[in-house]
C-alpha positions, 0 to 999 in steps of 0.5 A, spaced: 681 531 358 682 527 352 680 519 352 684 517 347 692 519 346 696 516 339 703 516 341 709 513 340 715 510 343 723 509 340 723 502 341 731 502 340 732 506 346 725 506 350 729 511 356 727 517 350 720 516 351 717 524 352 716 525 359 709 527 355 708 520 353 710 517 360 706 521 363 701 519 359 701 511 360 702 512 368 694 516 368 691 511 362 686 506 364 689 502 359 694 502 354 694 499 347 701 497 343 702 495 336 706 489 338 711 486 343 717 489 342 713 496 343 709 493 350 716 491 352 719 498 351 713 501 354 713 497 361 721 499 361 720 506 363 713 505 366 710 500 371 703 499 367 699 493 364 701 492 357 695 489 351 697 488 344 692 491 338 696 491 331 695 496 328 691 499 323 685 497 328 681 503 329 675 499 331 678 495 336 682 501 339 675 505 339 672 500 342 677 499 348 676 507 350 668 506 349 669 500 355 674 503 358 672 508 365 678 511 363 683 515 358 686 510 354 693 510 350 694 507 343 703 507 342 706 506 336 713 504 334 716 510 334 713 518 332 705 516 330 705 520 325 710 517 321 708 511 321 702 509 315 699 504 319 698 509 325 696 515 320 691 510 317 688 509 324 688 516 325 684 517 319 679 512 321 678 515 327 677 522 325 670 523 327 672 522 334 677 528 334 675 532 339 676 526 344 683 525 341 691 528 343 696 526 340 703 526 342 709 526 338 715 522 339 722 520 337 723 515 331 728 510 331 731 513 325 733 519 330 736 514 335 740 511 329 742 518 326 745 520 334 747 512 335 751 513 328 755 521 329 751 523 323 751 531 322 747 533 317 740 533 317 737 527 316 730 524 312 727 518 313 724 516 307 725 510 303 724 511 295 726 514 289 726 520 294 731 519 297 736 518 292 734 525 290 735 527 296 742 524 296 744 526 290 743 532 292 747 532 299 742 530 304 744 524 308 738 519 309 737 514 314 733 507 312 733 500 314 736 495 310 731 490 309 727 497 305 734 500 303 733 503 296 740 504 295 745 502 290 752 501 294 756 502 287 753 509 285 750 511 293 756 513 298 753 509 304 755 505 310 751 500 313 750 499 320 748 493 325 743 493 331 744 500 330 742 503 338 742 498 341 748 494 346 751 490 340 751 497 335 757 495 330 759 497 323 759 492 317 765 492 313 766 496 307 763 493 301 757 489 304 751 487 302 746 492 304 740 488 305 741 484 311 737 482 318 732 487 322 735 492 326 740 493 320 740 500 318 743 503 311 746 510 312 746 514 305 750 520 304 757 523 307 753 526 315 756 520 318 763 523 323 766 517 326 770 521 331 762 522 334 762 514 335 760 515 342 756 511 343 760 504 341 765 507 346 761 506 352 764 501 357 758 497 358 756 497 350 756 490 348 753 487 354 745 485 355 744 485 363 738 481 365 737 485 372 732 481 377 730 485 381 722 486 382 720 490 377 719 497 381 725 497 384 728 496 377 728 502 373 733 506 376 738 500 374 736 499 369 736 506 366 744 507 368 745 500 365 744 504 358 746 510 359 753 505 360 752 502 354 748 496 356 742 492 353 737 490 359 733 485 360 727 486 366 726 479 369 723 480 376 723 474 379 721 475 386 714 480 388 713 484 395 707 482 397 704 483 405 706 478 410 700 473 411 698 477 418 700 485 419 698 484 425 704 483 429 708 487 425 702 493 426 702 492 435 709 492 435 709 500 431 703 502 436 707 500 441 714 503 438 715 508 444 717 501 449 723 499 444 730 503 444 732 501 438 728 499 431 732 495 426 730 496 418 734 491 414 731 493 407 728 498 403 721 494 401 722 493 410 723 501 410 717 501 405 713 498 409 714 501 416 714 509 413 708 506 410 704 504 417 707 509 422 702 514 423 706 520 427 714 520 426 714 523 432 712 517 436 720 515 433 722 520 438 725 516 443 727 509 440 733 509 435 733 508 428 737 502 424 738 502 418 742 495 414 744 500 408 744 507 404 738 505 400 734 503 406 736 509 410 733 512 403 727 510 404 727 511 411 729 519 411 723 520 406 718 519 411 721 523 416 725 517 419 731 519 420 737 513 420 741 514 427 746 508 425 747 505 418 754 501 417 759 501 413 758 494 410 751 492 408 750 486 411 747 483 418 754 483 420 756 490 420 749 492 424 752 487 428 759 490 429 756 497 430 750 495 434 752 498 442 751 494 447 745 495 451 744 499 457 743 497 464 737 493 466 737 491 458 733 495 452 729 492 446 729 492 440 724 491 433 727 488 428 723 489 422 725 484 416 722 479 410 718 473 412 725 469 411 731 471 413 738 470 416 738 470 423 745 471 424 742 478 427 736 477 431 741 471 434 747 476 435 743 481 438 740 477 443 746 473 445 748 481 447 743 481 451 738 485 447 730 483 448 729 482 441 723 482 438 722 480 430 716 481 426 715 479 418 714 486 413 714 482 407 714 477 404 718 475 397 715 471 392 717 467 384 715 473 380 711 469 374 715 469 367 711 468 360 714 464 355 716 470 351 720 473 358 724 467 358 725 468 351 728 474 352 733 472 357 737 468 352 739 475 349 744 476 355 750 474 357 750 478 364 745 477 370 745 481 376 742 478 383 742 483 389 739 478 394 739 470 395 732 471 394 733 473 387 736 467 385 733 462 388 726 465 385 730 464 378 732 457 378 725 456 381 722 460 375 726 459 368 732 454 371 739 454 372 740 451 365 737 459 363 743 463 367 747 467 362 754 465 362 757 471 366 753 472 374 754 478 377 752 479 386 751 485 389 755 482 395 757 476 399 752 474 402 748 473 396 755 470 392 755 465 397 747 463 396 749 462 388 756 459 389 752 454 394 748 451 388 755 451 385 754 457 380 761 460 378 760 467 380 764 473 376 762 479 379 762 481 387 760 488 389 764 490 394 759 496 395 753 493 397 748 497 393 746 497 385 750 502 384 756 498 387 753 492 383 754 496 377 760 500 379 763 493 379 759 491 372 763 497 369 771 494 372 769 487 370 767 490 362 773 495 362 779 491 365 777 485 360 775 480 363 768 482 360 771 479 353 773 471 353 772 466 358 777 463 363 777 470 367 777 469 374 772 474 379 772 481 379 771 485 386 770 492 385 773 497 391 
């Protein structure tokens, strides 16, 4: 296996990373990006430790595979070989070539050329050449702080923050030098009936999404595909409970109670994780707060004799059958702190109920150039109490973006009780119905100028 893999990532759409490239950085010892912006893209599609090297560095990325008791992945903006100063460090290290692979990938000025409905083959180059190429009916795709166009003589639009959440045209007869993330588009390949991208019904919007970073991707990859801008801004982490103890005798002894109450996914997690033999469940039944942790649940073989129709301790309860003659038990597996409105209505039922701790949450911690990042959104998702108190904890509520969406009542309680307006509420207590509800607030207007009242997606 080679030691060192040259790859690259499409920094304006990470969710087009090769699965190549992926499984790359998930088996690598360590992983090395040429900046930020490329350490940001990578940890969006796979959970792993991120260091910045700038690029050209051959000595320094050598250096880390000759450290390193594994294989090593050196990620560039965009495709490697398109790139001077990957190309340059390629060439560097050309003596150890038989320890080295390199993985193409897409460039952001193919993301730009799809983002934009182009439907003529595109070059990416920025010189003399390119003008030729024009001239010659080729459309070219360059970005306008490097544009070597002339809008008088070239035929050209230009494009902001093409690729991302906030893509938008300039106006016809604009400067076309301009900020980074502007993109000039020389040539006639551009179809605007294909300006799909921009008609997504969450483009313009940049989602901050809370949740622990590896229960994040699946939200966040259908956030893009709707259009959205992300920012990942884990605030808590599910770490064990100080003491497994309580939590390990009570499964080893699952045969004495009817009923096993899981009211997580993490908590489902943590129980398919610790029992040895399904079968041992022959005997007690299973439930399960929500589809999500019936999931969890179903994958170890566990299969959720009762789930509710609505995601909250409550609806368990509504569900719940009373117990049998003589009285029965129930295992209540749950976070470390937690409502009691459950353990409580149960044994006011009359159940023997027992609650033991499966995890814990705890405040994530966010570097300065986390928080810096969560001023580009204008929407932040919490799914859980938890989640919003750890982020006042961490960055303050002064740093909420203007609009809060919650996963459901219980939690838009939590924030409404620290006195935060809540614009968006679930009414299908899942991720999917969060961005389900996302989706209605965006389409109907309310996500386009203040003074809206809450949206409540059914």
């Amino acid at each position: 296996m080679p030691r060192l893999t040259v790859t690259g990532m499409p920094v304006l759409d990470p969710e087009l990373c090769t699965v190549s490239a992926r499984e790359r950085l998930l088996a690598a010892a360590r992983v090395l990006a040429t900046d930020t912006a490329v350490a940001r893209a990578i940890t969006s599609v796979a959970a792993v430790a991120v260091e910045v090297v700038r690029a050209p560095e051959p000595e320094t990325v050598w250096s880390a595979v000759e450290a390193s008791d594994g294989p090593v992945v050196r990620v560039h903006a965009g495709d490697p070989l398109a790139s001077a100063s990957a190309r340059a460090e390629l060439a560097e290290l050309a003596d150890h070539a038989d320890e080295i692979e390199v993985v193409p990938a897409l460039g952001d000025p193919a993301v730009v050329r799809a983002a934009v409905g182009l439907l003529a083959p595109d070059l990416a180059e920025h010189d003399d050449a390119s003008r030729a190429a024009v001239a010659a009916g080729a459309t070219v795709v360059a970005p306008a702080e490097r544009s070597p166009f002339d809008p008088s003589v070239t035929p050209m639009r230009i494009v902001d923050a093409a690729g991302t959440a906030h893509q938008h045209p300039r106006p016809a007869g604009s400067d076309p030098g301009g900020d980074v993330g502007a993109w000039v588009i020389a040539g006639r390949g551009r179809d605007d009936r294909l300006d799909w991208w921009a008609r997504r019904p969450l483009h313009g919007h940049v989602v901050a999404v809370t949740r622990p970073r590896h229960q994040a991707g699946g939200a966040a990859r259908t956030l893009r595909a709707l259009g959205a801008g992300v920012v990942l801004f884990p605030t808590v982490e599910i770490i064990d409970p100080p003491d497994l103890a309580p939590l390990d005798r009570a499964l080893a002894e699952i045969e004495r109670y009817d009923w096993l109450v899981v009211t997580s996914a993490n908590g489902a997690s943590r129980v398919a994780d610790r029992i040895d033999d399904a079968r041992r469940l022959a005997s007690t039944r299973i439930a399960a707060i929500g589809p999500a942790t019936a999931g969890v649940l179903a994958g170890a073989r566990l299969p959720a004799d009762l789930v509710p129709e609505r995601y909250v301790a409550e609806s368990v309860l509504d569900a719940f059958p009373p117990p049998p003659d003589g009285g029965g038990r129930v295992l209540i597996a749950r976070a470390a702190v937690a409502r009691d409105v459950l353990p409580d209505g149960l044994a006011a039922a009359g159940w023997d109920v027992t609650v033991v701790d499966a995890y814990r949450s705890v405040a994530a911690i966010a570097d300065d150039e986390a928080v810096a990042e969560l001023s580009t959104a204008d929407v932040i998702a919490f799914t859980a109490p938890s989640t919003f108190e750890r982020f006042v904890e961490i960055a303050g509520a002064e740093r909420l973006p203007p609009t809060v969406a919650c996963i459901g009542p219980v939690t838009a309680a939590a924030v409404r009780d620290a006195g935060v307006d809540v614009a968006v509420e679930a009414s299908s207590f899942t991720m999917d119905g969060l961005i389900d509800a996302l989706v209605a607030w965006a389409s109907d207007g309310s996500g386009h100028g203040p003074g809206r009242g809450p949206v409540v997606a059914h």
